[in-house]
C-alpha positions in Angstrom: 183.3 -79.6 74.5 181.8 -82.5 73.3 179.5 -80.5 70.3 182.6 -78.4 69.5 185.0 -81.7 69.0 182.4 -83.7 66.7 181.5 -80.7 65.1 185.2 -79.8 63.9 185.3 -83.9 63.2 182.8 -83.4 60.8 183.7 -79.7 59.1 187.1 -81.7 58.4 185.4 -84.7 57.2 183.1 -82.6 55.1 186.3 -80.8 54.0 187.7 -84.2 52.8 184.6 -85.0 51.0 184.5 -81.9 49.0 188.2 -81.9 47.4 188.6 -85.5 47.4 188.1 -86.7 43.8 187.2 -90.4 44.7 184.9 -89.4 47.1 182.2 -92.1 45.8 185.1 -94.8 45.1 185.6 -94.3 49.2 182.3 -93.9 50.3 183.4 -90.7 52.2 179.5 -89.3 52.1 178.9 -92.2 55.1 181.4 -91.0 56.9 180.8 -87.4 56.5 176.7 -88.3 57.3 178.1 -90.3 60.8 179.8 -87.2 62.0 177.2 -84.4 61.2 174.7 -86.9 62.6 176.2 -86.8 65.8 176.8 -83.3 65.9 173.1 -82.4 65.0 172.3 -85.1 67.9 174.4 -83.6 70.4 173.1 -79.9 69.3 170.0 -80.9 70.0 171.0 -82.1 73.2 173.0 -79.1 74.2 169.5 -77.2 74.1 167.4 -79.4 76.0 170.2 -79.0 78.6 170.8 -75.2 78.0 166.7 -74.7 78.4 167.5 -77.1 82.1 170.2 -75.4 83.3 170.3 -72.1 81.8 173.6 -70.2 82.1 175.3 -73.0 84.2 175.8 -75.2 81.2 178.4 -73.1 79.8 180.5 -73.6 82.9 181.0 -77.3 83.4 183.4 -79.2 85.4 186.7 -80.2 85.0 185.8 -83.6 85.0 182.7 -83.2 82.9 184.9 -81.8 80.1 187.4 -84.6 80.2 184.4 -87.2 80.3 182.9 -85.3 76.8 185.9 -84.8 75.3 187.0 -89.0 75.6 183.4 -89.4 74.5 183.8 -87.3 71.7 187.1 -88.8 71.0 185.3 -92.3 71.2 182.8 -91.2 69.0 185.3 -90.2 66.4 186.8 -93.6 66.4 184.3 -95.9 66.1 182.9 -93.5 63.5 186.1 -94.2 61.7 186.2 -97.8 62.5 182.4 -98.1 60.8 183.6 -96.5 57.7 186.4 -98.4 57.6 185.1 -101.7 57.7 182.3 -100.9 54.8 185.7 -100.7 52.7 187.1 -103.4 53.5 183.2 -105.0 52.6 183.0 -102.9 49.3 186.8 -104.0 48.2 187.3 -100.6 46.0 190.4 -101.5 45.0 189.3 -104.7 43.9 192.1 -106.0 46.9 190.6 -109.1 47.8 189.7 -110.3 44.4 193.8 -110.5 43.5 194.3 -112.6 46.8 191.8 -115.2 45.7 
């Protein structure tokens, strides 16, 4: 749950990245590198518990689904949060400059 959630987070991120035409302006490539990051991460993961488990890690519990999937959800967020607050640093639309 958790590799499928951050994985879709970053194909729509990626998405984003590719037909957005200010991509640099908005530093999308860090946010599109936090979220295939973490999905290449968790991949990784996923096989080291695949090769401990074996067949059993494809059916988890209830409660181990809901625990990835507000994980993933968390990850999401403070991905976002990250991203946005190297806007707010960069100023892009030169914001802060016209409240000085």
């Amino acid at each position: 749950m958790l590799i499928l959630i951050v994985t879709a987070a970053a194909v729509v991120a990626t998405v984003i990245w590719y037909f957005c035409e200010k991509r640099v302006e908005y530093k999308l490539s860090n946010l599109v590198l936090m979220y295939w990051g973490a999905a290449i991460m968790w991949m990784v993961d996923g096989m080291f518990a695949y090769r401990e488990l074996g067949s059993s890690y494809f059916t988890p519990a209830g409660a181990d689904m809901i625990n990835d999937a507000f994980l993933a959800c968390s990850v999401i967020v403070l991905g976002m949060l990250i991203w946005m607050v190297s806007l707010l640093i960069s100023d892009p639309k030169g914001v802060r400059k016209r409240l000085k």
